[in-house]
Phi, psi and omega in degrees: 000151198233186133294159180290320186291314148305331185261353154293333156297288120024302184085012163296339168205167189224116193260125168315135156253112192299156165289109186243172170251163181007279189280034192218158196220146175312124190242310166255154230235162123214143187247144195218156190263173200297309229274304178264355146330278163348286176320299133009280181303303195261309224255324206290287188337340178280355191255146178272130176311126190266000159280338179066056179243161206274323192293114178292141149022306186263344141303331216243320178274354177276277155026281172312272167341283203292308151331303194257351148264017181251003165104005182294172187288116194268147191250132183274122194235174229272294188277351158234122158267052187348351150214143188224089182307139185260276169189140155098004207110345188282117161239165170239168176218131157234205194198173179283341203255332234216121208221113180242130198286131159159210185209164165271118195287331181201175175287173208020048147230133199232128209253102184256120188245005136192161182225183191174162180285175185287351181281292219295299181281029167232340226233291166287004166063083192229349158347298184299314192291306156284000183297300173316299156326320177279322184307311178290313234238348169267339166300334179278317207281174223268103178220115164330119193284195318334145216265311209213135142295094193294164182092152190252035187249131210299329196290345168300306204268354206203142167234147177085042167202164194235158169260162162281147172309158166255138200286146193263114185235136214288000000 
């Protein structure tokens, strides 16, 4: 059984590094497996926001990226949710454009074993399919347990962050 740090040694996962500033320090971790790294790397620069928003796909996961390592509080607002338990321990993180797969090894540390645009996985109905796909692959690797933080409420899994008030109802 190995640590996320070993198995990045290893070349088993790959730990993202947020662009942060100076005065900002890592708060949270995410480790991405090679395959999306890759993905990451060749493809998403080439897509376009499908939304027509000035930020592309790879501005908007920089963004992301950077917002959710240095721990600031991500923010939930009614119509969009930056994170989403799917089952089983299986979570996503998006951007509007950007849609990424996995699990938590621990809070704020998030373990993604794929990503893809919000077209490609709404258009092709691939939601299950990776979920499943994250479900196998945190069950193969070599991971010291617990493996994931079970259960689907966001405050486990995530520190810092809000819902919009709740409409008060009459």
């Amino acid at each position: 059984m190995a640590t996320l740090i070993h198995l990045a040694q290893q070349n088993q996962v790959v730990k993202l590094e947020a662009a942060l500033s100076w005065r900002e320090q890592e708060d949270r971790q995410i480790y991405v497996f090679p395959h999306v790294r890759h993905w990451m790397e060749d493809s998403l620069p080439n897509e376009a926001s499908n939304w027509n928003l000035e930020l592309s796909p790879l501005e908007q996961l920089d963004n992301f990226l950077s917002n959710y390592c240095s721990g600031r509080e991500l923010m939930f607002e009614r119509q969009f949710r930056p994170i989403r338990h799917i089952k089983d321990g299986i979570w996503e993180l998006k951007t509007a454009d950007v849609r990424l797969f996995g699990w938590f090894k621990a809070q704020d540390c998030f373990v993604c074993t794929d990503g893809n645009t919000a077209f490609n996985v709404k258009e092709h109905g691939l939601y299950w399919g990776y979920a499943e796909a994250a479900a196998q692959r945190r069950n193969h690797l070599d991971l010291d347990g617990p493996k994931f933080v079970p259960g689907d409420d966001p405050n486990d899994v995530i520190s810092a962050f809000s819902y919009p008030p709740q409409a008060s109802g009459g």
